[in-house]
C-alpha positions in Angstrom: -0.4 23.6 -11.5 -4.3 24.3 -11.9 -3.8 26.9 -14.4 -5.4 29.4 -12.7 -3.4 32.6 -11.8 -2.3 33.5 -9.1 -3.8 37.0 -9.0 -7.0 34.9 -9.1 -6.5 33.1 -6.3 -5.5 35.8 -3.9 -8.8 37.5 -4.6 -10.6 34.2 -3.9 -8.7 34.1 -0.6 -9.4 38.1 0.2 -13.4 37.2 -1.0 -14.0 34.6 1.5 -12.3 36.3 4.3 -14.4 39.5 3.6 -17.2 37.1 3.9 -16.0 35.3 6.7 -15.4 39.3 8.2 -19.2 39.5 7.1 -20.7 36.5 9.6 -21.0 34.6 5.9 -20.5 31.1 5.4 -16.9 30.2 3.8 -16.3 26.7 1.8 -13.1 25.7 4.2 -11.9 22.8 1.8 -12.0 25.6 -1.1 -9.8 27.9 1.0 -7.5 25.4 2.1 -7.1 24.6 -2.1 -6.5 28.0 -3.0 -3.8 28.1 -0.2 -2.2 25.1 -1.4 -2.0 26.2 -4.7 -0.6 29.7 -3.7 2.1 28.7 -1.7 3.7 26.3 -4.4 3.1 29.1 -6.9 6.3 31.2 -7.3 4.5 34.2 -8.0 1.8 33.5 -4.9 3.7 35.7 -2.3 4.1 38.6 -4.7 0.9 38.3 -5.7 -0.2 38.1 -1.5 1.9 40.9 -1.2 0.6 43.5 -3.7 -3.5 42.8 -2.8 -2.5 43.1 0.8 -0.9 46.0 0.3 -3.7 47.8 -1.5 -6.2 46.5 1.2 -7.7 49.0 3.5 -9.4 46.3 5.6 -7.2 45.2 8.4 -9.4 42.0 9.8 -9.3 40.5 6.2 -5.6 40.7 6.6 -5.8 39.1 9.7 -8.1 36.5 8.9 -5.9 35.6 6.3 -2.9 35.5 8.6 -5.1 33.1 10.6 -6.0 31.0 7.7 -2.6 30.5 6.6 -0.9 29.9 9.9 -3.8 27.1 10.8 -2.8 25.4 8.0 0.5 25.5 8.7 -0.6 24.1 11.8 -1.9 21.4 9.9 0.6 20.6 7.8 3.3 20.5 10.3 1.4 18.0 12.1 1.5 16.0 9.1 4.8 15.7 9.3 5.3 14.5 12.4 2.3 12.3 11.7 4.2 11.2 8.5 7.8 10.8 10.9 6.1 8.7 13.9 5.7 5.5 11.5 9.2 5.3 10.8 10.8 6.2 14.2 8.3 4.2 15.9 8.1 1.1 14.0 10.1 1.2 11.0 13.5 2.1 12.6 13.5 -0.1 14.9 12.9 -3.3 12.8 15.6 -2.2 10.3 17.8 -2.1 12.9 17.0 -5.6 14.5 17.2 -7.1 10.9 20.6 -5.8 9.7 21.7 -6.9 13.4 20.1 -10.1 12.3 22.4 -10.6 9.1 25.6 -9.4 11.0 24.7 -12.3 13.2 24.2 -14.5 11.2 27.5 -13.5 9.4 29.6 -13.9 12.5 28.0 -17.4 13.4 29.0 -18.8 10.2 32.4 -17.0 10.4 32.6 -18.7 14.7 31.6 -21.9 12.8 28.4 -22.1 15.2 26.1 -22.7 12.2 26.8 -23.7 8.9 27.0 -22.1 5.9 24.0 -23.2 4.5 21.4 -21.8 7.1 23.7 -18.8 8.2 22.9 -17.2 4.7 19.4 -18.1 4.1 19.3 -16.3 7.7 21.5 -13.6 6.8 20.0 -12.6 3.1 15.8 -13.3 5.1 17.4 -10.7 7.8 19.1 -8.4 5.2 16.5 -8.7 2.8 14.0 -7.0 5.5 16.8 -4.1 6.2 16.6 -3.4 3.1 13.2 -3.1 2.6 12.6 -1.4 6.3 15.3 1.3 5.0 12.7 1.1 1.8 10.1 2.6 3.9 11.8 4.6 5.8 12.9 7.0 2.8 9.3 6.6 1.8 8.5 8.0 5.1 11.2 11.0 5.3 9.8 12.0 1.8 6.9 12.3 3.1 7.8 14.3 6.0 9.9 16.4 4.1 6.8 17.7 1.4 4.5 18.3 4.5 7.6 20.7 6.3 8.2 22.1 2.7 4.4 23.0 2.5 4.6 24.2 5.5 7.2 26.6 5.2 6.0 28.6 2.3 2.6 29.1 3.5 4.3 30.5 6.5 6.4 32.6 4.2 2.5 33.6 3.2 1.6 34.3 6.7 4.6 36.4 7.2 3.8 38.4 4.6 0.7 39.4 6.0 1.6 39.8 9.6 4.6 42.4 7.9 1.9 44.2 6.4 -0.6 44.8 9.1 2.4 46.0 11.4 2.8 48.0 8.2 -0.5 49.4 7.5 
């Protein structure tokens, strides 16, 4: 956590989309730090909640609603960013290698190959399995934080789309 409330960061958020309402210049990569940081704070949708409540100014609320659901945009598009690796490439390698070792196991079982060079190939094609199955938890964990991020600052967005309809 950056130890700074979040009370504070809401009314960072509801300052720049006033200016933003204003024709102003906004600092996007600030904005999209202060949203971060809201929507793994537990106290971040309360805190939404009670400053949009006690707004009078409808386009900041929906400027907000806009920021949060374009970065929700965003990160959901990590996620499947993050997912492509391992369906496209990773999968399909673990599979081919721990076909590889089952292979190799069978051969020496047939008596096709000997012993020998059925487990070097067996442990060279499990070995990779192992390590593609390595990557691909590497790769759901990924995906996983970037959905997760996702979610709450839609929970955020859905807090102030309730409120316009609301107000």
């Amino acid at each position: 956590m950056s130890g700074i409330s979040e009370k504070t960061l809401v009314a960072a958020l509801v300052s720049y989309a006033a200016q933003d309402g204003l024709g102003e210049q906004v600092a996007w990569p600030d904005i999209e730090a202060a949203i971060a940081t809201l929507a793994c704070d537990p106290m971040g949708p309360k805190a939404l909640r009670e400053a949009v409540r006690a707004m009078n100014d409808r386009d900041v609320v929906e400027t907000l609603e806009d920021w949060l659901l374009s970065e929700v945009a965003r990160r959901e598009a990590a996620a499947r960013a993050a997912a492509r690796p391992s369906e496209k490439i990773v999968a399909p390698i673990q599979s081919v290698s721990f076909g590889a070792g089952v292979t190799a196991a069978a051969l020496a079982l047939a008596g096709t190959v000997s012993l020998v060079p059925a487990a070097i190939m067996g442990t060279a094609a499990l070995c990779s399995g192992f390590a593609a199955s390595w990557y691909r938890m590497r790769f759901a964990r990924a995906e996983d934080d970037a959905q997760a991020e996702a979610a709450a600052i839609r929970r955020l967005a859905e807090i102030c789309a309730s409120e316009k309809r609301n107000n």
